[in-house]
C-alpha positions as CSV (number, residue, x, y, z in Angstrom):
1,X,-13.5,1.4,9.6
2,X,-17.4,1.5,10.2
3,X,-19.9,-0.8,9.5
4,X,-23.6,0.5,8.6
5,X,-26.5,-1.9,9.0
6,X,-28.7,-2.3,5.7
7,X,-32.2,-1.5,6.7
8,X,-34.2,-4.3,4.7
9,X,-37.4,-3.2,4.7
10,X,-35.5,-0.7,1.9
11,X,-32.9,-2.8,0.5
12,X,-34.1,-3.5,-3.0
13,X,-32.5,-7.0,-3.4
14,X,-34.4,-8.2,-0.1
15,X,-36.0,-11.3,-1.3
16,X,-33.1,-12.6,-3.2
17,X,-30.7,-12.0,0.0
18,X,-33.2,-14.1,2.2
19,X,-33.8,-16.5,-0.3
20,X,-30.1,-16.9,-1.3
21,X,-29.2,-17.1,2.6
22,X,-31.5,-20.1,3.0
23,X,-30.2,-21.7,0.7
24,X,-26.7,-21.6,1.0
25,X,-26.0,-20.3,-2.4
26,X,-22.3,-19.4,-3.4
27,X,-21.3,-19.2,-7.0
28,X,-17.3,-18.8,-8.4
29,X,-15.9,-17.8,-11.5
30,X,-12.5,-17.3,-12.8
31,X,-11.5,-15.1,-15.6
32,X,-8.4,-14.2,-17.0
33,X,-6.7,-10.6,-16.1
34,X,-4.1,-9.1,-18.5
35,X,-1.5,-8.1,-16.4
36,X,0.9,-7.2,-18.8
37,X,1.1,-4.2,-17.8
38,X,1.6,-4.4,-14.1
39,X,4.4,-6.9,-15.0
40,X,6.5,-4.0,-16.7
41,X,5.7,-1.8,-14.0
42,X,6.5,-3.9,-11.4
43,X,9.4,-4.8,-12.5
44,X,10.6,-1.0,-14.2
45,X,10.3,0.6,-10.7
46,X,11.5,-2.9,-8.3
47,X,8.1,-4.1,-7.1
48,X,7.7,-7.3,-5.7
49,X,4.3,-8.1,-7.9
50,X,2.6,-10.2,-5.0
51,X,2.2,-6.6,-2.9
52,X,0.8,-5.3,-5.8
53,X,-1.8,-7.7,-6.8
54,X,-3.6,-7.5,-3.6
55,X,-3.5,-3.9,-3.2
56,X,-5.3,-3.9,-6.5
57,X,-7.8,-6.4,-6.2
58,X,-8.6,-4.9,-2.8
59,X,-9.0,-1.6,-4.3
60,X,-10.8,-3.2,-7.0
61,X,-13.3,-4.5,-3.9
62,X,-13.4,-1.5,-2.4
63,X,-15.3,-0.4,-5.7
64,X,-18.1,-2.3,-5.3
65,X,-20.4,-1.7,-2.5
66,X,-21.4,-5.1,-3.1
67,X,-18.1,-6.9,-2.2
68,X,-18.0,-5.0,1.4
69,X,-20.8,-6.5,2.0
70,X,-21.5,-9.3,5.4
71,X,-23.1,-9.8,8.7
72,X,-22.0,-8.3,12.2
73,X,-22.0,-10.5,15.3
74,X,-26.1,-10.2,15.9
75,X,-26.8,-11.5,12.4
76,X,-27.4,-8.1,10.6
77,X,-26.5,-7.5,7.0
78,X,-24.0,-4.4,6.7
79,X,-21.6,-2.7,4.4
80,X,-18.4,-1.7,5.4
81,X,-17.1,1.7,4.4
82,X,-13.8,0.2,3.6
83,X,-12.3,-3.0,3.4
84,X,-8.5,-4.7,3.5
85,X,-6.7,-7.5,2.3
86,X,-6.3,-11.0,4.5
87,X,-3.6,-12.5,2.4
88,X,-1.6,-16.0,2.2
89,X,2.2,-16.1,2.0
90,X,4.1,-19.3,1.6
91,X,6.9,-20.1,4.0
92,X,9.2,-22.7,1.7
93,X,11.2,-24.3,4.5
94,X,7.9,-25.8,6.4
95,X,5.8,-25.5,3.0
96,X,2.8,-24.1,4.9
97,X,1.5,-20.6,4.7
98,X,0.8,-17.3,7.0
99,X,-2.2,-15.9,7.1
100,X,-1.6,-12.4,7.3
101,X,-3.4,-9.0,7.1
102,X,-2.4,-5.6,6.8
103,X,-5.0,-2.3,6.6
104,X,-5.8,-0.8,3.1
105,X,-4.2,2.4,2.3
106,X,-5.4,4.1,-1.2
107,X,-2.2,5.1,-1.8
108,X,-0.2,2.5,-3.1
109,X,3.5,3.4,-1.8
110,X,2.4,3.7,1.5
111,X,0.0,0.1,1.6
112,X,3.4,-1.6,-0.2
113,X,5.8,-0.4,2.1
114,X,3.6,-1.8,5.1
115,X,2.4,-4.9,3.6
116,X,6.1,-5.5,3.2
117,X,6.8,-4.9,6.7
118,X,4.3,-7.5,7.6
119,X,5.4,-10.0,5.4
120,X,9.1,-9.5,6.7
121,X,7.8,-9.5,10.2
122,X,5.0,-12.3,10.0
123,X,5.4,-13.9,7.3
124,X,7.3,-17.3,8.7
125,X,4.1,-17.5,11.7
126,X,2.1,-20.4,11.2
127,X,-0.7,-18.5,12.7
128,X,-1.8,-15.2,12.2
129,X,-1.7,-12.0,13.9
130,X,-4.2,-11.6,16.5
131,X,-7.0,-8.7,16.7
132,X,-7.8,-9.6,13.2
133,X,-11.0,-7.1,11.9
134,X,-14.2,-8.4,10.2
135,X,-13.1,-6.0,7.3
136,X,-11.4,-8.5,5.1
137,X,-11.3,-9.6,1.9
138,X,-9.6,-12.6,1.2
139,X,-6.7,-13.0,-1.0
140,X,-4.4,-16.1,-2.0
141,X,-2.1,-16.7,-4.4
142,X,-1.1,-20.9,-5.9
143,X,1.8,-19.4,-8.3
144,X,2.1,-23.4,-9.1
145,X,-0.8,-24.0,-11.0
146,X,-2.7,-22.5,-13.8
147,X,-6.3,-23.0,-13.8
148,X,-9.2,-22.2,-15.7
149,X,-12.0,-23.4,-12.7
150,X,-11.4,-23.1,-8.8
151,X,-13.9,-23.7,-6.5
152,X,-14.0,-23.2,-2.7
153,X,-15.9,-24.7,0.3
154,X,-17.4,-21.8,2.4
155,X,-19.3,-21.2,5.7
156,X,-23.2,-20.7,4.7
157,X,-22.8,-17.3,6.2
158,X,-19.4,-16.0,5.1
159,X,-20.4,-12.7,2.8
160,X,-17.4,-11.3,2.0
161,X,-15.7,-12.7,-1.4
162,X,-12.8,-14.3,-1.5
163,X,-9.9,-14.2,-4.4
164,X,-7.5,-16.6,-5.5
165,X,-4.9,-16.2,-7.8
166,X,-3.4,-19.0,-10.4
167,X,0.0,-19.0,-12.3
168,X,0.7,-16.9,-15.0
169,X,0.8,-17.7,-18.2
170,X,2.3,-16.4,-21.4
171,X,0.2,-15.9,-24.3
172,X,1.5,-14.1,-27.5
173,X,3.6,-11.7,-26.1
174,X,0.9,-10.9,-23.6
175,X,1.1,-12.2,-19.3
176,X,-2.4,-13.3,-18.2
177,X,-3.7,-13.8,-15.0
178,X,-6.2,-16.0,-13.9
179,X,-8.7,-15.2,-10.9
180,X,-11.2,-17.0,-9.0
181,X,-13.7,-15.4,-7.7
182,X,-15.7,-16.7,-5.0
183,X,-19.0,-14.8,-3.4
184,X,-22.3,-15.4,-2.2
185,X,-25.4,-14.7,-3.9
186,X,-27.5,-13.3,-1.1
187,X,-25.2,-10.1,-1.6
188,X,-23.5,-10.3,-4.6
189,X,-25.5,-11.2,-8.7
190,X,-23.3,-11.5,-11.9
191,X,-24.0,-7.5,-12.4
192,X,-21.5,-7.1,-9.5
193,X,-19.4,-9.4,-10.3
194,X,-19.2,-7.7,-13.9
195,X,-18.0,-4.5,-12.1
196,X,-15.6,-5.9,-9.9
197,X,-14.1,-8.0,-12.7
198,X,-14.0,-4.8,-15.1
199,X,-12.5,-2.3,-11.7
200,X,-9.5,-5.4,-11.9
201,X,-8.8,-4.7,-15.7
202,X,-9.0,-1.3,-15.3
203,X,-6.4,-1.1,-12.4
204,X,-3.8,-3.8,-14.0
205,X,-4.0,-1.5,-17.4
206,X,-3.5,1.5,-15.7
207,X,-0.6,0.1,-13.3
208,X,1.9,2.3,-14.6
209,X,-0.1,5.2,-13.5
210,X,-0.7,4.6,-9.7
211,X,2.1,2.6,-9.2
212,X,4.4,5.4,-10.4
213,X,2.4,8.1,-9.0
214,X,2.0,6.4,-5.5
């Protein structure tokens, strides 16, 4: 992974990222994902849909220079080249949750297989791994509730978005997903949030594609 600093004498959205930085300004939005598709597939080939879900909203990220965006340890706006997934799983016994991470791989098979691994390995931790990168991208998943607003609490200069998943729901023969969205304004406007949501769609209709190519 790399990290190259934004020179912002050139960056073109330098006023709004100072402005938006004083002021604190984070914005959600959830939408609804049909994930029809990925739900056949998933289940067709014996995919555990969790796995799946980040991989594709990470890719998703990755698709948007916007999302990799966030500030190194001297304060300096950046861009990662790549980014992976820092993702919840719920241990039932204690009813808490691991915070685990595991490195994005393009190809599907081979990011399942290991997120798997971690999961198996990690997944009943109360804390997380250690050496955790600055590279992530935040995923959870509340498979309990369906909601149509979600709204998080962030650190004034945490960049990076963060993604949160809600229960599925049924509607006319179709399953839909809703996903909250949570960035911060001094990197990210509605135009890139409009990408990221439409790189989403585009993965969960095409899930029958990579997943069966991966």
């Amino acid at each position: 992974m790399s990290f190259q600093v934004v020179d912002l004498e050139r960056y073109p959205r330098r006023e709004h990222y100072h402005q938006f930085l004083a002021m604190q300004l984070t914005y959600s939005a959830t939408v609804d994902v049909d994930i029809t598709r990925l739900r056949d597939a998933t289940k067709r080939l014996g995919y555990r849909i969790y796995p799946a879900q980040i991989w594709m909203l990470t890719s998703a990220a990755n698709r948007v220079p916007e999302f990799r965006m966030s500030r190194d340890n001297d304060g300096r706006l950046g861009i990662w080249d790549e980014l992976s997934p820092h993702y919840t799983v719920f241990e039932p016994t204690t009813r808490t949750f691991s915070g685990l991470w595991t490195p994005y791989r393009i190809d599907f098979g081979a990011f399942y297989q290991r997120c798997r691994q971690d999961m198996e390995r990690f997944g009943d931790r109360s804390l997380p791994p250690t050496d955790v990168p600055g590279n992530l991208i935040n995923v959870s998943s509340i498979p309990w509730v369906a909601f149509t607003s979600f709204n998080l609490n962030l650190p004034d200069d945490h960049l990076l978005p963060i993604l949160t998943i809600g229960q599925h729901a049924e509607r006319n023969g179709r399953t839909i997903m809703p996903l909250a969205i949570q960035v911060h304004h001094a990197v990210c406007d509605g135009w890139h949030l409009g990408q990221f949501v439409d790189e989403v769609r585009e993965l969960a209709n095409t899930a029958d594609h990579w997943l069966v190519t991966s």
